[in-house]
C-alpha positions in Angstrom: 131.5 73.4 113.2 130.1 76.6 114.3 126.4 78.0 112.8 127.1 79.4 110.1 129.7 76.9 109.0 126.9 74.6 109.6 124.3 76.9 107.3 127.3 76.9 104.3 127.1 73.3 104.1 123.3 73.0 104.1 123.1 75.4 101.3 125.7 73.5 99.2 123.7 70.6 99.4 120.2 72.1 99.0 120.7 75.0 96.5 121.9 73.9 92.7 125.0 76.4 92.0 125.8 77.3 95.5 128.4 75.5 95.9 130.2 76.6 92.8 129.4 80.0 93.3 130.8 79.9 97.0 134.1 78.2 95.6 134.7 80.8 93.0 134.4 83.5 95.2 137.0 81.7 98.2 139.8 83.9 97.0 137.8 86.8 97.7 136.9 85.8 101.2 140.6 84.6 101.6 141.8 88.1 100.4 139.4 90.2 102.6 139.6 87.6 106.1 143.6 87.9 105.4 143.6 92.0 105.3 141.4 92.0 108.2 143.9 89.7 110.0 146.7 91.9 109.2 144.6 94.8 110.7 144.3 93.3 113.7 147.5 92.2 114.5 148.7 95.7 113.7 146.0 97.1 116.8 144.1 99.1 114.2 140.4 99.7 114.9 138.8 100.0 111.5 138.7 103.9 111.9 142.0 104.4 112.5 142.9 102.3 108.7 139.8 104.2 107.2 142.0 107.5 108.4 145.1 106.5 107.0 143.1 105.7 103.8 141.0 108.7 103.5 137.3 106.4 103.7 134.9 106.3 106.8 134.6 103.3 109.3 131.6 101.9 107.4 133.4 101.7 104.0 136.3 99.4 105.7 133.2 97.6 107.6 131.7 97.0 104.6 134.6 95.5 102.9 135.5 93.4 105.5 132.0 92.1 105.8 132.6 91.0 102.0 129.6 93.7 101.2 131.3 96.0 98.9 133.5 95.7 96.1 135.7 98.6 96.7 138.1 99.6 93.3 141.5 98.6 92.8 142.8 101.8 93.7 141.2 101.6 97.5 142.3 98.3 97.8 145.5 99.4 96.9 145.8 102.3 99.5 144.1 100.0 102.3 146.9 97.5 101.5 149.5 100.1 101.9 148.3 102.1 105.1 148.9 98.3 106.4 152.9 98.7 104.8 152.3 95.6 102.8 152.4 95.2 98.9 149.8 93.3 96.8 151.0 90.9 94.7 149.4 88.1 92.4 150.8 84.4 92.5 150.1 81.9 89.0 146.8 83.7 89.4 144.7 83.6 86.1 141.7 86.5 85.9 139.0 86.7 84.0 136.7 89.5 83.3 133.2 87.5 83.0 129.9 89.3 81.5 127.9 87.5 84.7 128.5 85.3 87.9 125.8 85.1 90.2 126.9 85.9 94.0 124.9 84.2 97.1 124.8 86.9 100.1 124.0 85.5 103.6 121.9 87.4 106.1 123.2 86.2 109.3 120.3 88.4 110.9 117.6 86.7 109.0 119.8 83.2 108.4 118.5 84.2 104.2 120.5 83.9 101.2 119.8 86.2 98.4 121.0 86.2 95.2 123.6 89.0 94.3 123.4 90.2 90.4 126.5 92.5 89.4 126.9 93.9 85.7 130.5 93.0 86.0 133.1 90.6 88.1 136.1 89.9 88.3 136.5 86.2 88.4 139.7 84.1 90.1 139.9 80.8 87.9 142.8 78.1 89.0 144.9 77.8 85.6 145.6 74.3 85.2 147.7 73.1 88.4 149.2 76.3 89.1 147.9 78.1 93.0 145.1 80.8 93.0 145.3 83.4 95.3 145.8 86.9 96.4 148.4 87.4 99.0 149.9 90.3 101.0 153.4 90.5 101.6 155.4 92.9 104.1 
C-alpha cells in the first residue's frame, strides 16, 4: 500500500468521523480520478482541456486535485471538451445544510478540516449503485 494509502487508513482508525466523512465523499474522488483518466488517455495536458473549456491550467489542476468544487455548468463543459456525456445511475442527492470535509496536505502529511456552507451529498438509496459515470 503506498504512503498515502497507508496515512488514509491511520486516520480512519485514529480520527472519530473520518472514516465516514472519507466514504461519503468516494463518489466525488471516483468522479474526478475517472475525468482525469479520461484526460489522459485522450493525450490532453491540462491546458489544452482548460482551452477547450475556456478556464486556466490551475482551475483544471485544482479540480483534479479534489481542491475546488467547480459549478455544474464547468463540470458540464469539462465533460464535453472530453466528447463524453454526464449521466447519473440509481443515484439519490441530497442537498445537506453541513458535512464536514477532511483535506490532506500531502506536503505537511496534516489533515484539516474543510467547512462549506453548502454540499452536495451522494447517499446509496437502499441497494441501488451510487455513482457518477461518463459515457462516450
Amino acid at each position: 500500500m503506498g504512503k498515502f494509502n497507508d496515512f488514509v487508513e491511520r486516520m480512519k482508525k485514529e480520527k472519530d468521523g473520518f472514516a465516514e466523512v472519507w466514504e461519503s465523499n468516494r463518489p466525488r474522488r471516483d468522479f474526478i480520478n475517472h475525468i482525469a483518466k479520461i484526460r489522459l488517455e485522450k493525450g490532453m495536458t491540462q491546458n489544452e482541456l482548460a482551452e477547450k473549456v475556456g478556464l486556466h491550467q490551475s482551475a483544471i489542476a485544482r479540480f483534479e486535485s479534489g481542491e475546488s468544487n467547480p459549478a455544474l455548468k464547468t463540470i458540464l463543459k469539462i465533460v464535453g471538451a472530453l466528447d463524453q456525456k454526464l449521466t447519473t445511475q440509481s443515484t439519490f442527492i441530497e442537498i445537506t445544510d453541513y458535512q464536514p470535509a477532511f483535506v490532506y496536505n500531502p506536503k505537511s502529511e496534516s489533515i484539516s478540516i474543510q467547512e462549506p456552507a453548502l454540499w452536495l451529498n451522494m447517499n446509496k438509496k437502499e441497494t441501488e449503485c451510487n455513482n457518477l459515470t461518463c459515457m462516450g
